[in-house]
N, C-alpha and C positions, 0 to 999 in steps of 0.2 A: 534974848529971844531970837536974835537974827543967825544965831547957832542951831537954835531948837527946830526952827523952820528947816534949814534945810536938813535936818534930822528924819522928820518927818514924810519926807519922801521915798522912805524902805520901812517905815514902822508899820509894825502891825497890830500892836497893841498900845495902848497908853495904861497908865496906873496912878490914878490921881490919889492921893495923901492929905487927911487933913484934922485939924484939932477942930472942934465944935466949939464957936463961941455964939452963942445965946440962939441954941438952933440952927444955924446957918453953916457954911464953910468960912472957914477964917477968911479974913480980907485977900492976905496974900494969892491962896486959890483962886480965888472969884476973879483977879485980874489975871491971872494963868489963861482963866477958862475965856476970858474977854478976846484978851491977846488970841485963843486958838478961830476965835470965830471969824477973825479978819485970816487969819491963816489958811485955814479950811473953803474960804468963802469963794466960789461957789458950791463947790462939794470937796470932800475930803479925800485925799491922794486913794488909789486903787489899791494901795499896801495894805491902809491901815480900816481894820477892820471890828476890833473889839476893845472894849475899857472897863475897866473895875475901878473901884473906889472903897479905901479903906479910911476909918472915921474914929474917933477915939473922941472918949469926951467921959467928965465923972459923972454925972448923970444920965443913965439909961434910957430914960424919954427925951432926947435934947436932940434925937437926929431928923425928925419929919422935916425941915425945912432943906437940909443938906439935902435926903434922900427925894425931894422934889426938886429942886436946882438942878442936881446929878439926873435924874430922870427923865427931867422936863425939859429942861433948857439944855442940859448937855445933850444926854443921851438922841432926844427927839431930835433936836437941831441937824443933829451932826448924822444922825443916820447911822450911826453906830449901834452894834451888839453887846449888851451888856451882859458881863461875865458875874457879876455880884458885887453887892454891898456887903461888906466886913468889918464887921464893930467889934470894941472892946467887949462889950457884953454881950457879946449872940454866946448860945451855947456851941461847944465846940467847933469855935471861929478858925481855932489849927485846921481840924480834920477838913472844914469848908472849904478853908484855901488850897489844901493839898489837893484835895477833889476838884477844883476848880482850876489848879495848876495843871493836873495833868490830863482835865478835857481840852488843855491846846492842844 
């Protein structure tokens, strides 16, 4: 982490990744996101500006808890612009992220 920190001093986006286990973002994430809050704390570098979150899981209804963690507790915390949530099952989740890609 002590790589990533000073990483984060020219970032302007982040892109968090993660499998859906029972609802939630996987453990691994959740301590990402822990880790970013002591990083960020008291506000987040003047770089970094927006964040998207891509989610995969085999069942379709299994994101509401990820997409409030990501929403709630990241998103709001951090004062960040959120660029989209992308699941395996949206419909046309390519076309979304292209479209999303090339509003930076």
């Amino acid at each position: 982490m002590q790589e990533i920190y000073k990483e984060l001093k020219d970032t302007q986006m982040l892109v968090l990744a993660a499998p859906i286990y029972y609802h939630g973002i996987s453990g691994q994430l959740k301590c990402v996101i822990d880790r970013f809050y002591s990083a960020l704390y008291p506000t987040a570098p003047k770089s970094l500006k927006k964040t998207a979150m891509f989610l995969s899981s085999g069942d379709p209804e299994m994101y509401d808890g990820a997409k409030f963690s990501y929403e709630g507790d990241f998103l709001g915390y951090l004062g960040l612009e959120g660029c989209g949530i992308f699941t395996n099952h949206d419909n046309d989740v390519m076309e979304n992220i292209r479209k999303m890609a090339l509003s930076l």
